[in-house]
C-alpha positions, 0 to 999 in steps of 0.5 A: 100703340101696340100691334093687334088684331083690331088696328091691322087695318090702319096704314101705318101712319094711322097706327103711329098717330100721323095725320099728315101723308107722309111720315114725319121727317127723321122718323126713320133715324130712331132705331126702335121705329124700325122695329115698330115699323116690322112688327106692324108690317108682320101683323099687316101682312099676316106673318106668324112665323120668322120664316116667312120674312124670307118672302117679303117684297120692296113692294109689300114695305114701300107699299106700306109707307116703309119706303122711306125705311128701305132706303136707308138699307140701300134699298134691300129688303135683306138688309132691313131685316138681317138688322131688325132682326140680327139674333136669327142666322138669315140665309141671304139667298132665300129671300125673294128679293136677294141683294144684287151682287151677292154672287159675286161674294165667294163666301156668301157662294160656300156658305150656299154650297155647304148648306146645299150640301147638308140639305141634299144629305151630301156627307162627302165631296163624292156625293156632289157629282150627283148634283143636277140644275134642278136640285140648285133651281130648286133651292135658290140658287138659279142666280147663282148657277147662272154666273157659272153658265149653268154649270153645277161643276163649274160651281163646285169646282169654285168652292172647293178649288183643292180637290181634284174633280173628274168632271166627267163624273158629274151628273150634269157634265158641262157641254163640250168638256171632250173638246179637251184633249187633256181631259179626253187624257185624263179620262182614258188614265183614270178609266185604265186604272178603274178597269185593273189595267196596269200595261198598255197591251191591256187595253186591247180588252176595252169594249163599248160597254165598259166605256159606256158604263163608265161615263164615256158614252159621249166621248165615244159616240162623238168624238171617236165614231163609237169605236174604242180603237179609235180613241186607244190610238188617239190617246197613246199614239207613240204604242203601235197598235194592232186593230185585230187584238181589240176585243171589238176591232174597228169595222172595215178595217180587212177591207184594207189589203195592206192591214190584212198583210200586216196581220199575216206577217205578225201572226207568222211570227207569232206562230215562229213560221220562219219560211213559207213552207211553215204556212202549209201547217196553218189551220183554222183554229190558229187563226181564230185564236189569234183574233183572224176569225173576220178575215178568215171567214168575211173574207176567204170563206174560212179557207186558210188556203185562201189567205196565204195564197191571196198574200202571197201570191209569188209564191207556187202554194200547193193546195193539197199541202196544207194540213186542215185541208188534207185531214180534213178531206180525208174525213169527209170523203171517209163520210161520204164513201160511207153515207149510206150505212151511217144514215147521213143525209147531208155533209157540210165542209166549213159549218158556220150557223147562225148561232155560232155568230157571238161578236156581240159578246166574244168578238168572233163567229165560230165555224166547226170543221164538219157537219152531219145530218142523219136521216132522222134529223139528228145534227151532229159537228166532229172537230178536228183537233191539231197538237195546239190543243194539247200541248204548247206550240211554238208561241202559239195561245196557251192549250188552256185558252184553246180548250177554254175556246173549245168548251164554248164551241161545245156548248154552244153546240149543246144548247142548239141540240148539237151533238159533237165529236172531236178527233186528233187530227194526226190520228186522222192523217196517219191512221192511227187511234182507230179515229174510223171506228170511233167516228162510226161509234159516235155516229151510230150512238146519236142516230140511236139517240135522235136527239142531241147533247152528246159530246165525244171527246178523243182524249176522253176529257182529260184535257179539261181537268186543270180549266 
């Protein structure tokens, strides 16, 4: 008998023409039984296209007399149809009722994973780092995943063991992966070479943000306190480090008298200060450009004075004898003793505003020699500027990345309806260059303006046409 719409109600001993409970014995042994069983089993339960096998159940089979059937393939709807139906290419994970055990077979697991992978529009073995639990859940495999304690790198890993997999890169990275040291390592290796580092002392230029960026954030946050210092020292530790070089030091760390000496010590020599009588030649702006800024200013109210003397306290330091201080003294008490026929109304010694604080983004904050108000609310800054400048001292910074700093000083100044002037500070302590007329000119020149935006230079801007 044939399978029509009329007969789809007759179980399927009806539809064979049994009048007994059960069906026959060896029923089951003759091969073509078995398609005639599926292709009533597909009219009774509605199934119109070959797809559809994929959600038949050992319920909806022993529930139409077809357990006996299933037994004879030990029980797995699968195997049932893979052989009633052997010229389609079944999928074994996307039937309802999978086989058990089928994850344990690696090849049953790459078949998975490659047709996952053509599924999801993966053309190369990079495009499986996006891959997430839920794009597996999604496509038959919570099984699988689950023997690889939810890992989808665990699982990619296993089916392509030949390549070299950054598992950090993975969308949903296992838990606990930093508790490895070797591929915290591997890590930090892989990150110098994405950054452009190709010497340890590069990695001084290291910053939260590009940790962050590039798939360390956790690392960072609980393994190293979120300091990028912390981890460099962890990871090379035969390099001796200097917490002041990082673009983003370590908090606290001047609280340490001993890290403050050293930092002295080290800048001494990298100023070729070979005797104390040398510190007397120190300035701000050497300290600032040689990553002293925080100290200088967190710790001695910007004074230069200050610090020497705080580090070397044997020594007999004559406070008049320090350079910036007795230029810089001269120019205020210049200010001062003509207050009156310039129009100023206030003069701060040290300026250090609030929007000079740009540690987020230069790891500094800045602080300008001197600051002028004029009667009408002009502000105005005057610099004053040492030889380093201008030309190379010693084995101080290069003149090109003091000026570079200079520049972001000046604009800073602009954007905040500053006006500036920069002075030579030896023309200031010597008299020379008519600094007191060029002062007064600039001072006479903003308070006419009563605004802000204008930049006097001392070597009228020569020195930035090679930046």
């Amino acid at each position: 008998m044939s399978v029509s719409d009329s007969n789809t109600k007759l179980t399927y001993l009806e539809f064979i023409g049994c009048t007994g409970k059960k069906v026959p014995r060896g029923h089951w042994k003759d091969k073509k039984n078995h398609e005639k069983y599926m292709e009533y089993l597909s009219y009774k339960l509605g199934y119109t296209k070959t797809e559809q096998w994929y959600g038949i159940t050992k319920k909806a089979i022993c529930g139409n007399y077809g357990g006996g059937l299933l037994f004879r393939f030990n029980n797995s709807p699968y195997k049932l149809i893979k052989s009633v139906f052997p010229e389609n290419e079944w999928l074994v994970w996307m039937f309802k009722c999978a086989p058990n055990g089928i994850c344990k077979n690696a090849d049953i697991r790459k078949d998975y994973v490659l047709w996952l992978g053509k599924k999801l529009g993966y053309n190369n073995r990079e495009d499986w780092y996006g891959i997430t639990q839920k794009a597996i859940h999604d496509n038959y495999g919570y099984g699988l995943l689950k023997r690889f304690n939810d890992s989808p790198y665990r699982l990619i890993k296993d089916v392509f063991p030949d390549y070299k997999w950054l598992v950090w890169l993975f969308n949903c990275a296992p838990h606990g992966i930093w508790k490895d040291k070797a591929i915290r390592e591997d890590y930090v290796l892989w990150l110098g070479k994405r950054l452009g580092y190709n010497n340890k002392e590069d990695w001084y230029n290291i910053s939260h943000k590009a940790i962050h960026n590039n798939y360390g954030g956790a690392l960072l946050t609980h393994y190293y306190n979120d300091s990028p210092y912390q981890l460099i020292v962890d990871m090379f530790p035969e390099c001796k480090w200097f917490g002041w070089m990082f673009k983003v030091a370590p908090n606290g760390m001047w609280k340490d008298y001993a890290i403050r000496k050293e930092y002295i010590e080290w800048l001494g020599k990298r100023l070729g200060f070979n005797n104390k009588e040398h510190w007397y030649g120190i300035s701000v702006n050497a300290i600032n450009d040689n990553c002293g800024s925080g100290l200088l200013c967190g710790y001695y109210n910007g004074s230069p004075y200050r610090l020497i003397k705080d580090v070397f306290p044997e020594y007999k330091w004559v406070k008049s004898k320090f350079c910036n201080h007795k230029t810089e003294k001269k120019l205020v008490d210049y200010l001062h003793k003509n207050k009156e026929r310039l129009n100023i109304d206030y003069i701060k010694h040290g300026y250090r505003p609030s929007w000079a604080d740009v540690r987020a983004t230069d790891n500094t904050y800045y602080i300008y020699d001197i600051y002028i108000k004029l009667i009408n609310g002009v502000e105005s800054i005057i610099e004053i500027d040492g030889r380093q400048h201008y030309r190379q001292v010693s084995n101080w910074a290069s003149p090109e990345a003091t000026q570079i700093r200079d520049r972001r000083k000046e604009d800073l100044a602009v954007y905040n309806n500053h006006n500036l002037l920069r002075v030579n500070q030896e023309d200031v302590l010597s008299d020379k260059g008519d600094w007191d007329e060029i002062v007064d000119e600039f001072i006479k020149e903003v308070y006419e303006s009563e605004g802000g935006g204008i930049i006097y230079d001392c070597a009228d801007g020569e020195r930035y046409s090679e930046i």
